[in-house]
TIRO-2110 file (N, C-alpha, C; in Angstrom, 1 decimal):
// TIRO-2110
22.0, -51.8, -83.2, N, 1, A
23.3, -51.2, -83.2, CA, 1, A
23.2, -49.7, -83.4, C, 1, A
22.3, -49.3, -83.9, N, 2, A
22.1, -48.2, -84.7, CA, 2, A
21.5, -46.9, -83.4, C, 2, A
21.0, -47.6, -82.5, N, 3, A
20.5, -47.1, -81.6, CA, 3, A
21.3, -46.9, -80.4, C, 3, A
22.1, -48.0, -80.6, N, 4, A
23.9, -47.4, -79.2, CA, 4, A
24.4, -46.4, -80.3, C, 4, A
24.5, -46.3, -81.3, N, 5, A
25.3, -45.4, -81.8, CA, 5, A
24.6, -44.2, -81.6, C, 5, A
23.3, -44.1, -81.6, N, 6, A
22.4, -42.6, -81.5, CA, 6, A
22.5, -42.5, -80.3, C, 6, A
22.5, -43.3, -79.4, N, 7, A
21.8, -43.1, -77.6, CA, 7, A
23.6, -42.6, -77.2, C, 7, A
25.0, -43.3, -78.1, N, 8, A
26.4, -42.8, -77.6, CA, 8, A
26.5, -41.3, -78.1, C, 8, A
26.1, -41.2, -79.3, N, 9, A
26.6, -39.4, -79.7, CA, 9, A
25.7, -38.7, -78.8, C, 9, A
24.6, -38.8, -78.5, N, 10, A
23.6, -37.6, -78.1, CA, 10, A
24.1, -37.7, -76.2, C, 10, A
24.8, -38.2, -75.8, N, 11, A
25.6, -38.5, -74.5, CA, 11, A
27.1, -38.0, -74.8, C, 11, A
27.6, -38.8, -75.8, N, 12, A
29.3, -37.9, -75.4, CA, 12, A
29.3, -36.9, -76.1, C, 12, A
29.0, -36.1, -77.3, N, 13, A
29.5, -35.0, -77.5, CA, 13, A
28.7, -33.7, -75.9, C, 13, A
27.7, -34.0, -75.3, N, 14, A
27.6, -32.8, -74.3, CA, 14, A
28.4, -33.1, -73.7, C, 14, A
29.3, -34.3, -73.1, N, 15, A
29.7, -34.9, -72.1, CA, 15, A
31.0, -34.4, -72.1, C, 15, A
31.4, -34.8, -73.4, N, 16, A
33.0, -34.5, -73.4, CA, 16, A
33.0, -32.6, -74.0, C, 16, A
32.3, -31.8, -73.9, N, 17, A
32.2, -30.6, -73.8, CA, 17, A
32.3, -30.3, -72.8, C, 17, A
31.4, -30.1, -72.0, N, 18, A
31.5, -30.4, -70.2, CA, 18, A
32.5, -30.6, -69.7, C, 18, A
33.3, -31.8, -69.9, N, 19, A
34.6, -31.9, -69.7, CA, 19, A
35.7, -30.6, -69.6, C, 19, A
35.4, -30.9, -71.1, N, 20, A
36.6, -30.3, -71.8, CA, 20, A
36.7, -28.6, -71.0, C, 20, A
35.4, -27.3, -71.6, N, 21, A
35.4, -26.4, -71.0, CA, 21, A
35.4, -26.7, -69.4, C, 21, A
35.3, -27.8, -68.7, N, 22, A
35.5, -27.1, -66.9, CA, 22, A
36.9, -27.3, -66.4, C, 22, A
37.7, -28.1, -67.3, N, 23, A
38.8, -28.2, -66.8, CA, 23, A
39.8, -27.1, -67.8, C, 23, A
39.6, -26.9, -68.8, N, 24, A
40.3, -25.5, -69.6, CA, 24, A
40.0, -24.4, -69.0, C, 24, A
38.4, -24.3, -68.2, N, 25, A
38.7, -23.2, -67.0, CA, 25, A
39.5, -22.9, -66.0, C, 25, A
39.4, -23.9, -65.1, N, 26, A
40.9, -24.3, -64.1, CA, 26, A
41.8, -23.9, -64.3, C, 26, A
42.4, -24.0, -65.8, N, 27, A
43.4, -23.8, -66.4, CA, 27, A
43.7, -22.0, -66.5, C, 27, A
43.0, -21.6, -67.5, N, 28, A
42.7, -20.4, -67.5, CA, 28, A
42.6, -19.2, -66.6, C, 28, A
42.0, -19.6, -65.8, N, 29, A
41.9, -18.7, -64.3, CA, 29, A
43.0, -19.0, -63.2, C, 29, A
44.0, -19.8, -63.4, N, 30, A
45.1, -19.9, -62.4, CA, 30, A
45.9, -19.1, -63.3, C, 30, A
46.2, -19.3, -64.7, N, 31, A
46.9, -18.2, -65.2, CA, 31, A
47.3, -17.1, -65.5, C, 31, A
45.8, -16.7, -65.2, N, 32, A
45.1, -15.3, -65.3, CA, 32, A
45.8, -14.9, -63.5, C, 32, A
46.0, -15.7, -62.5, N, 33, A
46.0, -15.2, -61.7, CA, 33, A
47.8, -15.8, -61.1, C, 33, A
48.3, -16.3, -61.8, N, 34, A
49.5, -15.8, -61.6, CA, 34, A
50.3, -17.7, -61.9, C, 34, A
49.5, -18.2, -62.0, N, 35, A
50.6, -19.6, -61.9, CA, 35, A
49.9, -20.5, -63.6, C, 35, A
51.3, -20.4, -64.3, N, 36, A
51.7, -21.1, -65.4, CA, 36, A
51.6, -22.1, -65.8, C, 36, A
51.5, -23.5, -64.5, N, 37, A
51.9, -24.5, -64.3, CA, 37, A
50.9, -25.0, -65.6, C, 37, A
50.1, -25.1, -65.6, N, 38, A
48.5, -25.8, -67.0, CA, 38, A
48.9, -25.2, -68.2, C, 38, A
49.4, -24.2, -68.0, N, 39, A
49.4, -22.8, -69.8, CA, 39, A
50.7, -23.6, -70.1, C, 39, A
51.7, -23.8, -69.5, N, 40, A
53.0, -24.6, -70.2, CA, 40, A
52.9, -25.8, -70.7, C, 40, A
51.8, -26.7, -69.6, N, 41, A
51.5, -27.8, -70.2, CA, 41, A
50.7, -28.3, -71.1, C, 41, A
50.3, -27.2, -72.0, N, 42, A
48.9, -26.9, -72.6, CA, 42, A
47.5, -27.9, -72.4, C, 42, A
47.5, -27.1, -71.6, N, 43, A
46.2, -27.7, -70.3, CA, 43, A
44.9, -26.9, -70.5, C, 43, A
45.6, -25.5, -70.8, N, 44, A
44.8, -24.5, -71.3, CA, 44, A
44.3, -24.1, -72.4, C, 44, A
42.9, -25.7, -73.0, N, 45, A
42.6, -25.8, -74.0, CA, 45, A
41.3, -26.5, -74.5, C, 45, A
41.1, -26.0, -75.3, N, 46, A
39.6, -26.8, -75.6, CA, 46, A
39.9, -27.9, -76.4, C, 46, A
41.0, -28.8, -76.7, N, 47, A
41.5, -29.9, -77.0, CA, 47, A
40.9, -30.9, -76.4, C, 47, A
39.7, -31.6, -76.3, N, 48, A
39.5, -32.6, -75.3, CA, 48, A
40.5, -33.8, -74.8, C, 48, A
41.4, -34.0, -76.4, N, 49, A
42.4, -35.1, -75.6, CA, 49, A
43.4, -34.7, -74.7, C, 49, A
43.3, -33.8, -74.3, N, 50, A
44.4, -33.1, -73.4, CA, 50, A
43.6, -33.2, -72.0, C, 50, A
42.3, -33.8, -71.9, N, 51, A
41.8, -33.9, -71.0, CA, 51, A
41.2, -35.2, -70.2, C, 51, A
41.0, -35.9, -71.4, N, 52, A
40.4, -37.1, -70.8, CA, 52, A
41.1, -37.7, -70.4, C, 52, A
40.5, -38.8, -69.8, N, 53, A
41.3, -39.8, -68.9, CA, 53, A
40.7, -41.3, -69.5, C, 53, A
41.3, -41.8, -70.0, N, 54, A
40.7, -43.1, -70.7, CA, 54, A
39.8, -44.1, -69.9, C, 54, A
40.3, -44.1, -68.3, N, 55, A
39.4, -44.7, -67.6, CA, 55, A
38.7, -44.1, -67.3, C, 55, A
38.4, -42.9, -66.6, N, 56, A
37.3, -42.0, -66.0, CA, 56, A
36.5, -41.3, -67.1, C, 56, A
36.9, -41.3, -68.3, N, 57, A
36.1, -40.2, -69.2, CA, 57, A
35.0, -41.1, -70.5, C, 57, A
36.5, -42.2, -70.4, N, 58, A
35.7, -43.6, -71.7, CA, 58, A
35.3, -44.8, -70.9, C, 58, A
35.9, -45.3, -70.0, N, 59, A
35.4, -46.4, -70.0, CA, 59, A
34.3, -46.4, -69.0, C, 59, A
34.9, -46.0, -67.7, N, 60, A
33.4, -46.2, -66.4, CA, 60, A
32.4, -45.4, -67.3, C, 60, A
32.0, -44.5, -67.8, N, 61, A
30.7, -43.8, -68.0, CA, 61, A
30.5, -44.7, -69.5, C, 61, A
31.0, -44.9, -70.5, N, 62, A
30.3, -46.1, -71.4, CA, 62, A
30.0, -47.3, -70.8, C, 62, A
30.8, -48.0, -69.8, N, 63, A
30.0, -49.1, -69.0, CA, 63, A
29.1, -49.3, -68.4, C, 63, A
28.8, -47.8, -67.9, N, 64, A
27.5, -47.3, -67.3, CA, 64, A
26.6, -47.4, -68.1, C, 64, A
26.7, -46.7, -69.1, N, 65, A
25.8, -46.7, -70.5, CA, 65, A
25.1, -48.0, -70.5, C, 65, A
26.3, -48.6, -71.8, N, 66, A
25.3, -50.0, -71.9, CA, 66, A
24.9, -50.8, -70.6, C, 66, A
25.1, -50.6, -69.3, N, 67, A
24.3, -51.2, -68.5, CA, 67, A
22.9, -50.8, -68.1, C, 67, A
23.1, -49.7, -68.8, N, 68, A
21.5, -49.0, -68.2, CA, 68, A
21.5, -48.5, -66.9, C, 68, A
22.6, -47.9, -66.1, N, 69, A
22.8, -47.5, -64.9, CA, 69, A
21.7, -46.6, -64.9, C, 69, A
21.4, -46.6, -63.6, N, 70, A
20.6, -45.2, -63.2, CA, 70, A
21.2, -43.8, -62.8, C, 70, A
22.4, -44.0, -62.9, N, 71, A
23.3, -42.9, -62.8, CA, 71, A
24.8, -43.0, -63.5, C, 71, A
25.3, -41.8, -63.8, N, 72, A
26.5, -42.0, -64.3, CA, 72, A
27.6, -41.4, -63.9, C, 72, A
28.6, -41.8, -63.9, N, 73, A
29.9, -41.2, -63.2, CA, 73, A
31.1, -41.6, -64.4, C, 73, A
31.8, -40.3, -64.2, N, 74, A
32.8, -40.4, -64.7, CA, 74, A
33.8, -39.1, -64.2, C, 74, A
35.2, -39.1, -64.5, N, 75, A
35.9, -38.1, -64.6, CA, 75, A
37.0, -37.4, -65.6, C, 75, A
37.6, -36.1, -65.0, N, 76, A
38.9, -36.4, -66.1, CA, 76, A
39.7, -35.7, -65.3, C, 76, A
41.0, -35.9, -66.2, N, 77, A
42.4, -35.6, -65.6, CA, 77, A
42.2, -34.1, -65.3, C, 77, A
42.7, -33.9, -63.6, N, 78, A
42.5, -33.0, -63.2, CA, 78, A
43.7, -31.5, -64.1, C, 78, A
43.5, -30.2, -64.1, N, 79, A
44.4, -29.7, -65.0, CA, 79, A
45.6, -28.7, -63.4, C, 79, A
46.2, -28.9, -63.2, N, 80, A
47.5, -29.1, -62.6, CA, 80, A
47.5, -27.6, -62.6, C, 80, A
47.4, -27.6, -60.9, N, 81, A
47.7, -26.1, -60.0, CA, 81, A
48.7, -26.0, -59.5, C, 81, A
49.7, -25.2, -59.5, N, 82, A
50.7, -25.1, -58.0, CA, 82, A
49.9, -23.6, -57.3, C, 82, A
48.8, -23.8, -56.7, N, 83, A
48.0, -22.9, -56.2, CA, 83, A
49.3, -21.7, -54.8, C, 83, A
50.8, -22.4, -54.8, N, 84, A
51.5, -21.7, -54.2, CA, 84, A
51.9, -20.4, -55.3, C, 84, A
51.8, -20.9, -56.5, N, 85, A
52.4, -19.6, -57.5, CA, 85, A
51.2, -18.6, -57.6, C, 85, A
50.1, -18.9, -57.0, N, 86, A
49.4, -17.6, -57.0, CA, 86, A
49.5, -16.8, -56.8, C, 86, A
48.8, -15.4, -57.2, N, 87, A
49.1, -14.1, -56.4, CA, 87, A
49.0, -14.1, -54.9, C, 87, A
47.8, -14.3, -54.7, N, 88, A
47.4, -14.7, -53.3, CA, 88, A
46.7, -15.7, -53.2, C, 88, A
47.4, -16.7, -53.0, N, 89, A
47.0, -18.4, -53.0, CA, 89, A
45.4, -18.5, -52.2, C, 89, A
45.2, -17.9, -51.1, N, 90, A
44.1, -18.6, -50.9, CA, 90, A
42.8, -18.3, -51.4, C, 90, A
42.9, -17.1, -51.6, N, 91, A
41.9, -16.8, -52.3, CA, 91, A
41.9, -17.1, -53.8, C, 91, A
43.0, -16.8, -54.3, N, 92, A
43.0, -17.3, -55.6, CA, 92, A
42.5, -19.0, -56.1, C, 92, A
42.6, -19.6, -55.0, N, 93, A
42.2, -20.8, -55.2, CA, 93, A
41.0, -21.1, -54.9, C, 93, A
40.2, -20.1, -54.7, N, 94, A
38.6, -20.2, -54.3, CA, 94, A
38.5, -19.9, -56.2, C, 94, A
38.8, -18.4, -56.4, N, 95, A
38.9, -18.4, -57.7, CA, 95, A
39.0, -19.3, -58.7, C, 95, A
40.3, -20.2, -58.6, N, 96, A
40.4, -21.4, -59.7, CA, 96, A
39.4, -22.5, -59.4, C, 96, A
38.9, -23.2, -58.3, N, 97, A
38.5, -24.1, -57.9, CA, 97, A
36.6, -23.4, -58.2, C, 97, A
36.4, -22.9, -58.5, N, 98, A
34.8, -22.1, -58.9, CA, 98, A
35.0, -21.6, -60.1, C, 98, A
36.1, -21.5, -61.1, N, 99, A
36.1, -21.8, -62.5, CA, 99, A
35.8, -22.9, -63.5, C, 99, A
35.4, -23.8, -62.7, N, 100, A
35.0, -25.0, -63.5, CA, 100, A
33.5, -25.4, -63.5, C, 100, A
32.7, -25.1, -61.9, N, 101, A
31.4, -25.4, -62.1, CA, 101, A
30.9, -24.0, -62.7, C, 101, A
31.4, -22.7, -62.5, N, 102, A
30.8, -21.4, -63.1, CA, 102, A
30.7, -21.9, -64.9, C, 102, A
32.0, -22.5, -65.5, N, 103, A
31.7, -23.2, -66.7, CA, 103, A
30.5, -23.8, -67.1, C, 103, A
30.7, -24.5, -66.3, N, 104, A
29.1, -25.5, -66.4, CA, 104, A
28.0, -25.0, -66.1, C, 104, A
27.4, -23.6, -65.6, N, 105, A
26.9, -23.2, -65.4, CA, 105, A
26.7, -22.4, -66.5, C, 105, A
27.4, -21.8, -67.2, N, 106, A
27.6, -20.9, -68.4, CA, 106, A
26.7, -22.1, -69.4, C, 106, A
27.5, -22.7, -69.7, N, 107, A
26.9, -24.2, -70.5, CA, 107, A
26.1, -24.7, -70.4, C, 107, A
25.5, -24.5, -69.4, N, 108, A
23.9, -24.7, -69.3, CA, 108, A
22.9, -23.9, -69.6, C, 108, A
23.1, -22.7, -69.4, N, 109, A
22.5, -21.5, -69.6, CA, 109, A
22.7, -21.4, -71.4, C, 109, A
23.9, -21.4, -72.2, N, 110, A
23.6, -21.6, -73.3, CA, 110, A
23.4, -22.5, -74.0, C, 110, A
23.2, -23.8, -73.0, N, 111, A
22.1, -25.0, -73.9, CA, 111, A
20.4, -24.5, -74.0, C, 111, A
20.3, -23.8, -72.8, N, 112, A
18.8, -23.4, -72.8, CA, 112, A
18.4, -22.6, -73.5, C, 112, A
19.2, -21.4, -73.9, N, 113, A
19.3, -20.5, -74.5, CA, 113, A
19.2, -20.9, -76.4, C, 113, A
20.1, -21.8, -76.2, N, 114, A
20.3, -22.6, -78.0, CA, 114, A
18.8, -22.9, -78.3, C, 114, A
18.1, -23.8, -77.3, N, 115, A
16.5, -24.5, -77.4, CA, 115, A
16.1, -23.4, -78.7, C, 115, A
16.2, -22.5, -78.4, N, 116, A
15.2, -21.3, -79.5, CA, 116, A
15.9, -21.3, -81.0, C, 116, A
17.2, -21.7, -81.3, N, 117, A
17.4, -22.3, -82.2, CA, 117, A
16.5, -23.4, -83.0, C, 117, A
16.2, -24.4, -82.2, N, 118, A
15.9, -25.7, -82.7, CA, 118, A
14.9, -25.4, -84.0, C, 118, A
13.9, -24.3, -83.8, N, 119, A
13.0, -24.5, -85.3, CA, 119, A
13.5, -24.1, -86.4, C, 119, A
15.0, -23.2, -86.6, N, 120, A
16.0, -22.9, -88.2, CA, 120, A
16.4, -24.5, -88.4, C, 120, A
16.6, -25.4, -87.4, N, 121, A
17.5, -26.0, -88.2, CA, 121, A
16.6, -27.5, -89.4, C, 121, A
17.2, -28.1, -90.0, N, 122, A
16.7, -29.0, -90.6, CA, 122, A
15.7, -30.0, -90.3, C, 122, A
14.6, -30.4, -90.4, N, 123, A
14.0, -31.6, -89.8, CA, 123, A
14.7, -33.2, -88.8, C, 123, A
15.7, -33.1, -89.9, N, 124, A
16.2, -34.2, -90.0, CA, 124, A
17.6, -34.2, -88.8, C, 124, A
18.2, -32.8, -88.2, N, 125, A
19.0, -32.6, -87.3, CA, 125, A
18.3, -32.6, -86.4, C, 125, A
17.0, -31.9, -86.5, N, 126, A
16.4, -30.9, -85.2, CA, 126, A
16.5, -32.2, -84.1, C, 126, A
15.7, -33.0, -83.8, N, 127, A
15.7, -34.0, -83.1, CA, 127, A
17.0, -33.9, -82.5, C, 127, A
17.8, -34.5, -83.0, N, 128, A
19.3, -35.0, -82.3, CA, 128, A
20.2, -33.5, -81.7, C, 128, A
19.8, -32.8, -82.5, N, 129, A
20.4, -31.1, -82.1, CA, 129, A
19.6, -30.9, -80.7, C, 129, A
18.2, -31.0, -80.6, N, 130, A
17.5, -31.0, -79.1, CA, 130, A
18.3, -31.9, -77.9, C, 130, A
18.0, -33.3, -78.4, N, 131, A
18.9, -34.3, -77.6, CA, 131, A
20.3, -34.1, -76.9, C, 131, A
21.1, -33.7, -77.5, N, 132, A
22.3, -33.0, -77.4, CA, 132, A
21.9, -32.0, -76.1, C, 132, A
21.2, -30.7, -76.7, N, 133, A
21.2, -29.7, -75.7, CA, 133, A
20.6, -30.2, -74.3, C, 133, A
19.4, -30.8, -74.5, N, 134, A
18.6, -31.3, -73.0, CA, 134, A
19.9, -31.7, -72.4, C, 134, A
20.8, -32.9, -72.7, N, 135, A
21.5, -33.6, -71.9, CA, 135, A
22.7, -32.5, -71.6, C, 135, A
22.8, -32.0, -72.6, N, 136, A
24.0, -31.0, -72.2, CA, 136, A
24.1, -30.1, -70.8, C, 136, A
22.6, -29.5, -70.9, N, 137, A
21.7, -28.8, -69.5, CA, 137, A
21.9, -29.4, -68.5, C, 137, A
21.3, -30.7, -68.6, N, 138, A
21.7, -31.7, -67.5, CA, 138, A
23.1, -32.1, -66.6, C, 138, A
24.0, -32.5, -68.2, N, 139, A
25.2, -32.9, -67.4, CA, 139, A
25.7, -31.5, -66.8, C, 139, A
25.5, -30.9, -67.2, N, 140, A
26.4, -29.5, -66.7, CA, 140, A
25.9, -28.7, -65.5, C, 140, A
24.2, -29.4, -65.4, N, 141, A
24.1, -28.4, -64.2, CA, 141, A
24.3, -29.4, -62.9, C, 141, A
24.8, -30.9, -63.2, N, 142, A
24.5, -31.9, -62.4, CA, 142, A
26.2, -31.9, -62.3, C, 142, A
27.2, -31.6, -62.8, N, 143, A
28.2, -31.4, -62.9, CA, 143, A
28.8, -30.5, -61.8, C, 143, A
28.0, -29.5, -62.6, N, 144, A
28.4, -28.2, -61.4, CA, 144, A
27.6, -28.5, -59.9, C, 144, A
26.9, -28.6, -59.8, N, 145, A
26.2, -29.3, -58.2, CA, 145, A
27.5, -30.2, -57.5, C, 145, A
27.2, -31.3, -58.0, N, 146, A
28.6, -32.3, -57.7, CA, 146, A
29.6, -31.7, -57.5, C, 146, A
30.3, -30.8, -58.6, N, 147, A
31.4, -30.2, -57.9, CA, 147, A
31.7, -29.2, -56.9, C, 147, A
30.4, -29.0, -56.5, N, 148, A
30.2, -27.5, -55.6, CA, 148, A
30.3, -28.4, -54.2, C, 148, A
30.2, -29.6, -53.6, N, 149, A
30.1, -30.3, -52.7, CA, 149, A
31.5, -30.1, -51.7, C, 149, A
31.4, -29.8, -50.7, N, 150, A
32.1, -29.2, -49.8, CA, 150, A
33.5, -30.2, -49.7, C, 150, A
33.7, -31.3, -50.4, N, 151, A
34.5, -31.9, -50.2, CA, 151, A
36.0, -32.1, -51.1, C, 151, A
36.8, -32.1, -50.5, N, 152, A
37.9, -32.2, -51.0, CA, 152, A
37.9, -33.6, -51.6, C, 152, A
38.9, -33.7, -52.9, N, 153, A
39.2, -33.0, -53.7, CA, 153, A
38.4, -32.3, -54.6, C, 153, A
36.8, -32.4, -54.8, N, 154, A
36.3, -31.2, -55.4, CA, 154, A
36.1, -30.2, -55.3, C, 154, A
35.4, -29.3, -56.5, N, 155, A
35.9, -27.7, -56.5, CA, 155, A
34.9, -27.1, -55.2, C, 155, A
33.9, -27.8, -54.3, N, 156, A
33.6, -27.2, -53.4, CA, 156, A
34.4, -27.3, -52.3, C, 156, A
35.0, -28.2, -52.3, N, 157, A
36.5, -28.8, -51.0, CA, 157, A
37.1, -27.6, -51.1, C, 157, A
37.8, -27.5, -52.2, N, 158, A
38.6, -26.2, -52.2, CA, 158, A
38.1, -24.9, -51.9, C, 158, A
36.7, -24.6, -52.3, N, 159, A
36.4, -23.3, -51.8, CA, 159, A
36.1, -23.2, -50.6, C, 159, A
35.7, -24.4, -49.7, N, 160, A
35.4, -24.5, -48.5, CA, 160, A
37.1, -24.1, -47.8, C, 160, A
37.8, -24.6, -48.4, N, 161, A
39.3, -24.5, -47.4, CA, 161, A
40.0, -22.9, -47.7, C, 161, A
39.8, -22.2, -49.1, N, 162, A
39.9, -21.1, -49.3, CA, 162, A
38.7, -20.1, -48.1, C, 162, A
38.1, -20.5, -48.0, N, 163, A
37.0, -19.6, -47.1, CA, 163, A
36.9, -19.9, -45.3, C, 163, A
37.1, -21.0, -45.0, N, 164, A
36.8, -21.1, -43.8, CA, 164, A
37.9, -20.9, -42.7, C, 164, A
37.6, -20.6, -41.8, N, 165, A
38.6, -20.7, -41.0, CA, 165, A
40.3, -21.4, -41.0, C, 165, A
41.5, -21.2, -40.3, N, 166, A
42.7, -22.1, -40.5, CA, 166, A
42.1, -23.3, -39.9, C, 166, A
41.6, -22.8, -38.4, N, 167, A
41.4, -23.9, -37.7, CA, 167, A
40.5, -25.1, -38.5, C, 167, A
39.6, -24.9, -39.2, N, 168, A
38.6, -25.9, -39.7, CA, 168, A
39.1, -26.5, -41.5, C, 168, A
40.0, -25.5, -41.9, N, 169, A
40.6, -25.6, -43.3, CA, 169, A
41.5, -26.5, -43.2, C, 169, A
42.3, -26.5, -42.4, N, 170, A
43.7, -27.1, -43.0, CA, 170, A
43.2, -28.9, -42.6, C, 170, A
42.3, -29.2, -41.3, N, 171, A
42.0, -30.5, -41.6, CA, 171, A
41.0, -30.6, -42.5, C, 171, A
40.5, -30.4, -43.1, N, 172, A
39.7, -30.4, -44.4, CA, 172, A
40.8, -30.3, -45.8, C, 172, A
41.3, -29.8, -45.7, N, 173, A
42.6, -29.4, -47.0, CA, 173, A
43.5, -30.9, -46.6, C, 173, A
43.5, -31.4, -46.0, N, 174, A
44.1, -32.6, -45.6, CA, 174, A
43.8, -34.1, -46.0, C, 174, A
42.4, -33.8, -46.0, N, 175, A
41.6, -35.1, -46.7, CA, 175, A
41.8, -35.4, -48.0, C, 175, A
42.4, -34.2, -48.8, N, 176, A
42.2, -34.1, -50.5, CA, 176, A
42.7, -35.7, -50.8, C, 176, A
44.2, -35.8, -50.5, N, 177, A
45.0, -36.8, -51.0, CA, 177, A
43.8, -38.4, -51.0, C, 177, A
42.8, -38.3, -50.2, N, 178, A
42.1, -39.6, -50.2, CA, 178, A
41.0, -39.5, -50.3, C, 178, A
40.4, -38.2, -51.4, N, 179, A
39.2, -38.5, -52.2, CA, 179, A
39.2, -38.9, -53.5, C, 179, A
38.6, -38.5, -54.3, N, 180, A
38.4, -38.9, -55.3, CA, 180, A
39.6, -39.5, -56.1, C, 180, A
END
């Protein structure tokens, strides 16, 4: 028992960090660029329960867990664009839609960065304080990959339909409603 409880913390606290900062980014950078819609619903926050999604955040990736998947999947509640209140929607939506894996990107870089930490802290943390950061590196750079994927509804979909042509965008911007 003792050992789901060590093998669950050193998995969800990177996990639901991850989370938490790529979708409070979304949030943040649509506001910054003109649309409110997340900042009113306070979306725009490092609150994680403002974020998860009970199915996508707790249950499929703990099911995974104790099954010993070889991979894991999960999600969370997406944080709510009206990418029409932008300044300049299409671009700005390249902008919001590459605020979430640049997060995770950031978050990786300061998991790596933390490693040089690990010899101040206590014996008895150091271990689990490493654990944390490797997986944190991981989910976040595996995170951001994943979401860079040219597909709608992820943040690479969107930047693909922000950047490409009308002719090749708008059927691509079309698919969103039946992905993920």
């Amino acid at each position: 028992m003792s050992n789901i409880l060590y093998l669950t913390s050193i998995w969800v606290v990177p996990i639901i960090v991850a989370i938490t900062f790529h979708e409070a980014a979304h949030g943040f950078v649509a506001h910054l660029l003109g649309d409110e819609t997340a900042w009113r619903l306070g979306r725009v926050s490092f609150n994680p329960l403002k974020h998860i999604d009970p199915v996508g955040t707790i249950l499929l990736p703990g099911f995974l867990l104790l099954l010993h998947s070889p991979f894991m999947f999960g999600y969370a509640k997406p944080v709510p664009v009206n990418f029409r209140a932008l300044r300049n929607p299409r671009r700005d939506m390249i902008w919001v839609a590459a605020a979430g894996p640049a997060m995770n990107i950031a978050l990786a870089i300061f998991a790596a960065l933390a490693f040089h930490l690990i010899d101040y802290l206590p014996e008895t943390a150091a271990p689990w304080v490493a654990e944390n950061l490797k997986n944190a590196l991981i989910i976040n750079v595996v995170l951001a990959v994943f979401n860079l994927f040219p597909l709608p509804p992820l943040d690479g979909g969107r930047i693909a339909v922000g950047v490409l042509p009308d002719a090749v965008a708008s059927p691509l911007a079309r698919l969103e409603p039946y992905g993920c």
